[in-house]
C-alpha positions in Angstrom: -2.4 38.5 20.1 -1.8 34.4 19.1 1.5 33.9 17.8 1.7 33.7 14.0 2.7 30.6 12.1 5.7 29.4 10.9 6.0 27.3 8.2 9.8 25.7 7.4 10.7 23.7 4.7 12.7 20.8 6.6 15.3 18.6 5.2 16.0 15.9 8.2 19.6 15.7 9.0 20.5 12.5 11.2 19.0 9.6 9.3 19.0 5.9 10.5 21.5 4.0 8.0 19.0 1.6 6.6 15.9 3.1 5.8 17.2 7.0 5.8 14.7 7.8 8.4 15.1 10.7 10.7 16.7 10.2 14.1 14.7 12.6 16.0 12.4 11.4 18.7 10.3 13.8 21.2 9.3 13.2 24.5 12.7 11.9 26.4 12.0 9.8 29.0 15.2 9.4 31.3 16.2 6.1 32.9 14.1 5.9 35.8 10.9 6.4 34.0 8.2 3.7 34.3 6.5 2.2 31.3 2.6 2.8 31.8 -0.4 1.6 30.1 -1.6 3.8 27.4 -4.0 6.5 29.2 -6.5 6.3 26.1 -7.1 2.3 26.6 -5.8 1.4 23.4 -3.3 -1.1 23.9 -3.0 -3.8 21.3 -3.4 -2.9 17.9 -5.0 0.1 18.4 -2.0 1.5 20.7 0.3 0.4 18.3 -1.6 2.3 14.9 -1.3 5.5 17.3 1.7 4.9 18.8 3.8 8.3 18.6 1.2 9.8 16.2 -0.6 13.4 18.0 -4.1 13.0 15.8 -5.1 9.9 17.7 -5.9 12.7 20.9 -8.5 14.4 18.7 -10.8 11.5 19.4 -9.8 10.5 22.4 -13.2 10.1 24.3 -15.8 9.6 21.7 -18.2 6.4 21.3 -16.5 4.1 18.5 -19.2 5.0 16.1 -17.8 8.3 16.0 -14.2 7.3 16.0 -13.2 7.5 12.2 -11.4 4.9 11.0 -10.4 3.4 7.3 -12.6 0.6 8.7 -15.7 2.3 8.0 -14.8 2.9 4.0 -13.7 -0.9 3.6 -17.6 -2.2 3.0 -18.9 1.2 0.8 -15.4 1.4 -0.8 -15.8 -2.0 -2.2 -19.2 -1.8 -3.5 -18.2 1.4 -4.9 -15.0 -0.5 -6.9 -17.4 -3.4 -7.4 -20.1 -1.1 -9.6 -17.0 0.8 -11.4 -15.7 -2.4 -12.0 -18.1 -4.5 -13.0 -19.6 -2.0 -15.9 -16.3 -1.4 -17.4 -17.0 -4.9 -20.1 -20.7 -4.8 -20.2 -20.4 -1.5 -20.8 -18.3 -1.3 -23.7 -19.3 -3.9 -25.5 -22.8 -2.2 -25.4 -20.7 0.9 -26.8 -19.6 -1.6 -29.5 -22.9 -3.1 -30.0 -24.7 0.4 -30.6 -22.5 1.4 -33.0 -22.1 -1.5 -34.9 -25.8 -1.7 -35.5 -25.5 2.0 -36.6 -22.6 1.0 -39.2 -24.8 -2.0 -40.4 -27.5 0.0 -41.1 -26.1 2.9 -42.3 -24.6 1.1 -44.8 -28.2 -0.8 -45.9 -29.3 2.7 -46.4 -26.2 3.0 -48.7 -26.3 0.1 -50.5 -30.3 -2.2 -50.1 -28.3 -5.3 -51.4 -25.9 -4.8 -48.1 -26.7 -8.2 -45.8 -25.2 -8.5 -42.2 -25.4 -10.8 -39.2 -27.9 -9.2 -37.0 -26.2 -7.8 -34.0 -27.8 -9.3 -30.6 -27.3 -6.8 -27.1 -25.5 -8.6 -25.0 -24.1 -11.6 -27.1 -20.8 -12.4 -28.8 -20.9 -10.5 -32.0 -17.8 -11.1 -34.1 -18.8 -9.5 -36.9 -18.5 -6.2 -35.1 -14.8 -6.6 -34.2 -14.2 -4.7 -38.1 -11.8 -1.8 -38.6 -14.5 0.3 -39.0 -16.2 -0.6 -35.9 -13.5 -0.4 -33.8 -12.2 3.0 -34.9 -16.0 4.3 -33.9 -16.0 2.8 -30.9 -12.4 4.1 -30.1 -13.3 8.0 -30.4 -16.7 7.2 -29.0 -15.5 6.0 -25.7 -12.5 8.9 -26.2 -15.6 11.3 -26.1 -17.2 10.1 -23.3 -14.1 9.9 -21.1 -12.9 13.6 -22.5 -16.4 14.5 -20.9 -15.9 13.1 -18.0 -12.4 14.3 -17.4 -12.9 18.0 -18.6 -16.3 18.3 -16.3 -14.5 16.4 -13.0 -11.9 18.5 -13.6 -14.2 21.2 -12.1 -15.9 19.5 -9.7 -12.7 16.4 -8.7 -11.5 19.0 -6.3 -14.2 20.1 -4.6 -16.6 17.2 -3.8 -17.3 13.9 -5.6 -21.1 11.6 -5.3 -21.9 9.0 -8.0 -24.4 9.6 -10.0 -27.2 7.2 -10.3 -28.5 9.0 -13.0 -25.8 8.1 -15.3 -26.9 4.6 -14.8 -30.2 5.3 -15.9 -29.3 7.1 -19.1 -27.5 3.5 -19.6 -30.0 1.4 -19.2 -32.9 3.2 -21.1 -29.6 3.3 -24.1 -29.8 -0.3 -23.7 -33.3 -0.8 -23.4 -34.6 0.9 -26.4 -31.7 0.8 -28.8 -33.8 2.0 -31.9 -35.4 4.4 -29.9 -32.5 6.1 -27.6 -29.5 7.1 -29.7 -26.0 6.0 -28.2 -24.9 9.5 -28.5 -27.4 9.9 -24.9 -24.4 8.1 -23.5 -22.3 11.3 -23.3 -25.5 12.7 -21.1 -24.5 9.9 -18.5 -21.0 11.1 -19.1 -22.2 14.9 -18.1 -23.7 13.4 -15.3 -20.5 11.7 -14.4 -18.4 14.5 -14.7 -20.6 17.0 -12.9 -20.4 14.8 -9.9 -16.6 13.9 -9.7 -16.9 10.5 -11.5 -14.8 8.1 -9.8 -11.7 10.3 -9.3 -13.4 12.2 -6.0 -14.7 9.1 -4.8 -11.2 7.9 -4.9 -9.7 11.1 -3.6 -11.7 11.8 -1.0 -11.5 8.3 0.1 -7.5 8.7 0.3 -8.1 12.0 2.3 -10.4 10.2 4.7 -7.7 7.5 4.8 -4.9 10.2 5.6 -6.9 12.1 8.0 -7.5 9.1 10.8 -3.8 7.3 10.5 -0.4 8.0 11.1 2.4 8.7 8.2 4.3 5.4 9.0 1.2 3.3 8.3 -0.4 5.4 5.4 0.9 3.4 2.4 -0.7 0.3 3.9 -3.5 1.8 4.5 -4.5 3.5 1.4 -3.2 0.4 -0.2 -6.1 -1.7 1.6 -8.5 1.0 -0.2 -6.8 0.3 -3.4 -6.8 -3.6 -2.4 -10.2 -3.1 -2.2 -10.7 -1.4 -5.5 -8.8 -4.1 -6.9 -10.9 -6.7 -5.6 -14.2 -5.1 -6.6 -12.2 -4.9 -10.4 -12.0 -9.0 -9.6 -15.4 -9.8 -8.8 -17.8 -6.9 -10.1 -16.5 -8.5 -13.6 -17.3 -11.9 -12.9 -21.0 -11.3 -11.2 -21.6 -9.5 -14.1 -21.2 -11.9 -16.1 -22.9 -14.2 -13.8 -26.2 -11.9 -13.9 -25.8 -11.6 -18.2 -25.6 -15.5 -18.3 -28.5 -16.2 -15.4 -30.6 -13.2 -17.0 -29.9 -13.1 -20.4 -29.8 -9.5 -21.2 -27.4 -6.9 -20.1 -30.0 -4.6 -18.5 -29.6 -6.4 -15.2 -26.2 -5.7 -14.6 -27.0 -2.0 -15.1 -30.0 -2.7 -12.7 -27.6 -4.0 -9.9 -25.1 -0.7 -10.5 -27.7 1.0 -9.9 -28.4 0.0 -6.8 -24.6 -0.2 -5.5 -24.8 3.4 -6.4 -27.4 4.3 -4.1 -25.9 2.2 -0.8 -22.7 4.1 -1.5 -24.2 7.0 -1.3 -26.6 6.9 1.4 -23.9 5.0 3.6 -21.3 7.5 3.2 -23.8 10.3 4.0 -25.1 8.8 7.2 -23.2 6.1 8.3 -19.5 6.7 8.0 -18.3 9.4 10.8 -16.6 12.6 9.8 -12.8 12.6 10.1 -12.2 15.7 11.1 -12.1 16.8 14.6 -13.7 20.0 15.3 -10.2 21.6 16.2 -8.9 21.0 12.4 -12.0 22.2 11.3 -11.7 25.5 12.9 -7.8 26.0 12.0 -8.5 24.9 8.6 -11.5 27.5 8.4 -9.6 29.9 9.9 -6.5 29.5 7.4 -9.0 30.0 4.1 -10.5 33.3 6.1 -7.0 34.7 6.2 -6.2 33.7 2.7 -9.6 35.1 1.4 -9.1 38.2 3.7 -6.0 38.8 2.2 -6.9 38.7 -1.4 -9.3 41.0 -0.7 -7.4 43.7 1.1 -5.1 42.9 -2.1 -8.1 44.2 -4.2 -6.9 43.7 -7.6 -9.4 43.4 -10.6 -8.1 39.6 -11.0 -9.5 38.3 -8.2 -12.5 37.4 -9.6 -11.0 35.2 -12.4 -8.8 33.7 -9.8 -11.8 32.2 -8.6 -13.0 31.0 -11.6 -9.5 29.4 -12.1 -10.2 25.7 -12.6 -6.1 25.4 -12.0 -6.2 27.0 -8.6 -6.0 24.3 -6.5 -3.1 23.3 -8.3 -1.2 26.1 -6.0 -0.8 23.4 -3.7 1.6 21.7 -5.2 3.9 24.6 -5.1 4.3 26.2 -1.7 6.2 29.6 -1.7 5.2 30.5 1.7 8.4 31.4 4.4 10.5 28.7 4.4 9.9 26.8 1.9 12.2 25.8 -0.6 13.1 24.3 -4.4 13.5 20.4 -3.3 10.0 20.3 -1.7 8.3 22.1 -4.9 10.7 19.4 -7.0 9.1 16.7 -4.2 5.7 17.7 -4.7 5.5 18.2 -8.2 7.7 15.0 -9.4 5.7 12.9 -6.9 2.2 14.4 -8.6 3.6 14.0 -12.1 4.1 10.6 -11.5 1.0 9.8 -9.6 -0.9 11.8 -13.0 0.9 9.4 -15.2 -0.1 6.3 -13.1 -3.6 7.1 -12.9 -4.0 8.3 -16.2 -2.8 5.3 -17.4 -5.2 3.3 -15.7 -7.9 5.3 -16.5 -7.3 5.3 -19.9 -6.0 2.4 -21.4 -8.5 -0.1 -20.8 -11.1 0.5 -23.6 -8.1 -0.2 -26.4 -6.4 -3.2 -24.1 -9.8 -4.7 -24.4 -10.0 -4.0 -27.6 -7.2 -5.4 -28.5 -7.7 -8.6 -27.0 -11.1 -9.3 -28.5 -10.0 -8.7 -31.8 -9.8 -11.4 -34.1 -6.5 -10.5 -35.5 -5.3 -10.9 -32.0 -6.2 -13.2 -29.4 -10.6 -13.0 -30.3 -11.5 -13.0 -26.7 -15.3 -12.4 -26.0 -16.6 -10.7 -22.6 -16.4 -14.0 -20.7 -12.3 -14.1 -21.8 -11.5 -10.4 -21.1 -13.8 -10.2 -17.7 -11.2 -13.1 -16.8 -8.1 -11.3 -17.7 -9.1 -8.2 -15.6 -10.1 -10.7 -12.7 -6.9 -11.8 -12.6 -5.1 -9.1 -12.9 -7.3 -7.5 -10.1 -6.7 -10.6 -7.8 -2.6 -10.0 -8.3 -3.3 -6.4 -7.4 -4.7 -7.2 -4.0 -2.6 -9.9 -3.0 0.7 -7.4 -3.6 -1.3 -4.6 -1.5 -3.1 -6.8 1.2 0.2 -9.2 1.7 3.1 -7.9 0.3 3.3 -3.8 1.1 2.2 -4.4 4.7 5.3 -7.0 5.5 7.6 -4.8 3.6 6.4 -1.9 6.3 6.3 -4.4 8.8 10.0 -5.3 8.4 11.4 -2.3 7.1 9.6 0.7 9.2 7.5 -0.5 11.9 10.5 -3.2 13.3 12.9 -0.6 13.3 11.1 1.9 14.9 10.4 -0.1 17.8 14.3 -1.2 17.9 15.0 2.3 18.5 12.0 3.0 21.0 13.4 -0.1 22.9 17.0 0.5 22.5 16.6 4.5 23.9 13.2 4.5 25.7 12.4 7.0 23.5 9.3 7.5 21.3 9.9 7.7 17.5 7.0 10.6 16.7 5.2 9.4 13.7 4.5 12.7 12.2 5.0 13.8 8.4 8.4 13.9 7.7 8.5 13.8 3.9 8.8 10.9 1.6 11.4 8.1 3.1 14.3 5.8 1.1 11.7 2.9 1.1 9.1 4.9 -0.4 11.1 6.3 -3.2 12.2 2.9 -3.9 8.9 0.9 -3.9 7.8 3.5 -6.2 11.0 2.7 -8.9 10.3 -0.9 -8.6 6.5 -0.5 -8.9 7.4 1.5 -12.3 10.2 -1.1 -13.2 7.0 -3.8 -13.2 5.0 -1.5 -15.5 7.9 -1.0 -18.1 8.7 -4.7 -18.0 4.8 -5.7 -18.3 4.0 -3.1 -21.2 7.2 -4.4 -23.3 6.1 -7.9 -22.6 2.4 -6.6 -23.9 4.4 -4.8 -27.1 6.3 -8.0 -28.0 3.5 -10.4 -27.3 2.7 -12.7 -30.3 1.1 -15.7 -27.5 -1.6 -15.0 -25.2 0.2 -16.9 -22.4 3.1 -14.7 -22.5 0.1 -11.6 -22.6 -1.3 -12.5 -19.6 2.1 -13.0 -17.8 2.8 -9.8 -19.3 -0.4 -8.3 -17.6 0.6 -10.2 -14.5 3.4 -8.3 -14.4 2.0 -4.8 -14.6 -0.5 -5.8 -11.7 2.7 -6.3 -9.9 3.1 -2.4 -10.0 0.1 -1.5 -8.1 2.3 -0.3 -5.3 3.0 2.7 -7.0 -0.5 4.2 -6.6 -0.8 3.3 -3.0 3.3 4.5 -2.2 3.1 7.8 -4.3 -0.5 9.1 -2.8 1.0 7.9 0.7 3.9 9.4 -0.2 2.7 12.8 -0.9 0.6 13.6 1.9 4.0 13.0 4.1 4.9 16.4 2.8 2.2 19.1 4.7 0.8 19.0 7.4 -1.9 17.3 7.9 -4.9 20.1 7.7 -3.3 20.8 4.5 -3.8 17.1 3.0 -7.0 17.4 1.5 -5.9 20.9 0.0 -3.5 18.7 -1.7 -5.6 15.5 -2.4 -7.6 18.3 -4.3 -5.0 19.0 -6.6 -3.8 15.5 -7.2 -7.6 14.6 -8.0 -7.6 18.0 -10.5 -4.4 16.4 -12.2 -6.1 12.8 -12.6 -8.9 14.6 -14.0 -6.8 16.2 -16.3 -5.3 12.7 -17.2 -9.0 11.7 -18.1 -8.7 14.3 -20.5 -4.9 14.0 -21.9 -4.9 9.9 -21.9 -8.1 9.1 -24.2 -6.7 11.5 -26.7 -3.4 10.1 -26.6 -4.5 6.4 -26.8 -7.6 6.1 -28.2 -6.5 8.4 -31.0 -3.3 6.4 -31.7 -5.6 3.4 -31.5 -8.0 4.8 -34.2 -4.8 5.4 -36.6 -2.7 2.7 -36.3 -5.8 -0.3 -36.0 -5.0 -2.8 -38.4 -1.0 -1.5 -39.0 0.3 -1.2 -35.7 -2.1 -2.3 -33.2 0.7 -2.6 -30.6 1.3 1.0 -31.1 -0.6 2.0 -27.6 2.1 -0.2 -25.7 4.9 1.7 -27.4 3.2 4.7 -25.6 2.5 2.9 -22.7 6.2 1.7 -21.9 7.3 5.4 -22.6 4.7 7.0 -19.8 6.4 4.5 -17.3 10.0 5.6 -18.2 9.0 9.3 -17.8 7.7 8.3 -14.4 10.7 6.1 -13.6 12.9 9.3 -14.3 10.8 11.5 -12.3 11.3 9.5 -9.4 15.3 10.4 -9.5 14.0 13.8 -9.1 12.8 13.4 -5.3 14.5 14.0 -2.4 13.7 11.8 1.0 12.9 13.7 4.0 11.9 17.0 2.9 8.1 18.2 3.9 6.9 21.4 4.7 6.6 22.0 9.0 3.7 23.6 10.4 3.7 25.2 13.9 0.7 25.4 14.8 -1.1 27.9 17.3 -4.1 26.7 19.6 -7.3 27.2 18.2 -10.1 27.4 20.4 -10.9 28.3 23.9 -11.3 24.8 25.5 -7.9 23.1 24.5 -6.5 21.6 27.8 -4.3 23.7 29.4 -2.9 24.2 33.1 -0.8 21.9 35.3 -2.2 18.9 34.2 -0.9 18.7 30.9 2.5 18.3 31.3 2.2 15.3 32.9 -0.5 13.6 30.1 2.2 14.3 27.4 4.7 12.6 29.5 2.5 9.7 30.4 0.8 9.3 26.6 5.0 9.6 25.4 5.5 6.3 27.9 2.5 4.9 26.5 3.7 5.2 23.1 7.3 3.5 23.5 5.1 0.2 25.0 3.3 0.6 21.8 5.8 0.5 19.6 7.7 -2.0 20.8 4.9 -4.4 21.1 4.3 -3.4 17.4 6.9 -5.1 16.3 5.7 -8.1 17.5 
């Protein structure tokens, strides 16, 4: 009979006095021991992104094009951001095009002597930027993301494919404006939701992300997907507006998301290499038999609605198995509060920024202007992820680590050990950034000082990269997607909560207290700046694990590959370090 699990909630004891990080390395090598090449061939930077880390041995053996790797998302990932990026100005000024055309002529039919500027697709039309307008467009756009958000909710944590038909539901809005009404937008918006809209794309990509590296270097990591979101937000706005100027209509930008719709898809479908190995696959099935076996033998009449439960997966984030306790639920749900908050923000405050800066009463920008401003502030994003996170890891985890591997001959494992000192604290300065850029957006009254402003809260993209990194430190790792699911469940719920909060207060206070939205934006960052006071470093859920399968290595030679791959790994790490 296999020995049953154990699960232990784990609150690490001796901690290194910089970074708080546990002082508990495996595989002692005593004094004589040789230092050997890594068994696997991966020396270099390879050997050193596995060094200490057990899921590098699930792949040991396989062709490189079946070796997963965040590599392989970089080019679709992109592409992906580039689309979602570059539709997000076209896009709503099309919204504010529609509708204005609508307002214009309803109001001939009210009153024949009514005369207007006609409204062109696709140009600069000031005469739209009206209250009026703007308060349509506001709970248009709030319908269409509460459409999105309540049908990803749903779907966010179960799978997640773009849509091309969302695209084409755009274009044919576009295309024949007096014969399509705008309203067909919230179709694409069905479509959207039904597949995951961009929150499963960007979960699942994190879970990818997690699956194939080690804790130490998953901030980097998933910040280099973020970097690369960032970076399509940079240049999908700019060759957008490169195709409206060269083409003259806004169709063709629609055209080309199309297309980067369909190479996402079909590269991530046969292209990119699955990233689990067929051992996690088989404990992981196994664990959701035995949970599904033991509901059933529980037999109560609820067990059907707790399937239908569109909160289930939210369980996750509050473990009450053996051994766990109170300061990993107060981890996990803290952590995902803040993560909801950050994304949610994101998610929703866009549509009112922008419209806000192209008012007249404000700064008047047109698309060219405001595709600018979110270049820019994309471009800071990915220079603080691409440069600055990795040589903050580079000095302040993977240095030390290899100080101690040298200094004992020992191994540092690089397994989940909860959220570290330097986490928690990139995190509060992350959030200190957004507070400081949304009261510099608040108290604005020069669009230098709004931009610097912006610049600032661009500054605080390490807090999506650090808190999702930061998370999946806390289970073991054939529970991360389990809990990727329910972070991707709460940022769809954020699609739902944040255009209600802002685009409401927008509609209200347009024309009175247009700054109104920052007030609310300054206070979401302060309730995530408290939150972070509420995590404790070093506390993550441990998973003993029993063998699963029949052809796992077993038998004299194993001893002596866990002491040789344990050698390997102290060369690793020191030469990580540089």
């Amino acid at each position: 009979m296999p020995a049953p699990k154990t699960y232990a909630a784990v609150v690490a004891d001796e901690q290194d006095p910089v970074l708080g990080s546990p002082l508990n390395p495996a595989n002692n090598l005593n004094e004589t021991s040789p230092f050997l090449r890594n068994i696997d061939g991966g020396n270099g930077e390879q050997g050193a992104r596995t060094a200490g880390w057990d899921g590098a041995a699930d792949f040991d053996g396989l062709p490189w094009w079946q070796v997963p790797s965040v590599t392989w998302l970089l080019v679709p990932f992109f592409i992906f951001a580039m689309a979602f990026g570059g539709m997000i100005v076209p896009k709503l000024n099309l919204i504010v095009d529609l509708v204005c055309r609508k307002h214009f002529a309803d109001e001939t039919l009210l009153d024949p002597n009514f005369t207007f500027i006609p409204v062109v697709l696709g140009a600069d039309n000031p005469q739209c930027f009206i209250p009026e307008v703007k308060k349509s467009v506001s709970m248009f756009t709030m319908a269409i993301n509460l459409t999105v958000g309540i049908l990803s909710a749903f779907t966010a944590p179960k799978f997640g494919q773009l849509s091309d038909r969302a695209e084409i539901i755009t274009i044919l809005c576009a295309k024949y404006p007096d014969v399509v009404h705008y309203n067909w937008l919230i179709a694409a918006a069905v479509c959207d939701g039904l597949t995951g809209s961009f929150t499963a794309g960007s979960i699942l990509s994190n879970s990818y992300a997690s699956d194939c590296t080690p804790p130490s270097k998953r901030a980097v990591v998933i910040g280099r997907l973020h970097a690369c979101l960032f970076t399509g937000l940079a240049v999908g706005p700019l060759l957008a507006g490169f195709l409206v100027a060269a083409t003259g209509t806004l169709l063709s930008v629609f055209y080309a998301l199309l297309i980067c719709h369909i190479f996402f898809l079909f590269f991530v479908g046969f292209v990119v290499p699955e990233s689990l190995s067929k051992q996690r696959r088989l404990r992981a099935q196994k664990e959701h038999a035995e949970e599904q076996d033991d509901r059933r033998a529980r037999g109560t009449w609820l067990a059907p609605l707790h399937v239908a439960n569109v909160l289930a997966p939210l369980k996750a984030l509050w473990p009450t198995k053996a051994g766990s306790s109170p300061a990993l639920r107060r981890n996990l749900v803290a952590l995902a509060t803040i993560d909801m908050i950050i994304a949610g923000v994101a998610m929703s405050v866009g549509t009112v920024l922008l419209l806000y800066c192209e008012s007249d009463d404000t700064w008047g920008w047109g698309t060219v202007e405001s595709s600018r401003f979110i270049s820019l502030l994309s471009w800071v994003r990915v220079f603080v992820l691409l440069a600055i996170l990795p040589a903050i890891n580079h000095f302040f985890r993977v240095r030390p680590n290899a100080r101690r591997a040298r200094a004992s001959g020992t191994a540092v494992p690089d397994t989940n050990q909860g959220a570290d000192t330097l986490d928690i604290w990139l995190l509060r300065t992350a959030l200190v950034s957004d507070i400081l850029g949304g009261t510099g957006y608040m108290l604005a009254r020069h669009e230098g000082v709004f931009v610097f402003a912006g610049m600032l809260t661009a500054m605080g993209g390490l807090g999506g990269a650090t808190v999702q990194a930061a998370l999946t430190k806390h289970v073991p790792s054939q529970q991360v997607g389990q809990l990727l699911g329910a972070i991707g469940l709460l940022q769809a719920l954020s699609r739902i909560v944040g255009p209600i909060a802002f685009n409401s207060l927008y509609a209200v206070t347009v024309g009175s207290f247009d700054t109104a939205i920052f007030a609310l934006l300054v206070s979401l960052f302060l309730l995530a700046f408290l939150a972070t006071w509420l995590v404790r470093p070093h506390v993550y859920l441990k998973h003993d694990e029993e063998p699963i399968g029949e052809d796992e290595p077993v038998g004299e030679e194993e001893p002596l590959l866990q002491e040789q791959r344990g050698r390997s790994a102290v060369e690793s790490q020191v030469a990580a370090s540089g």
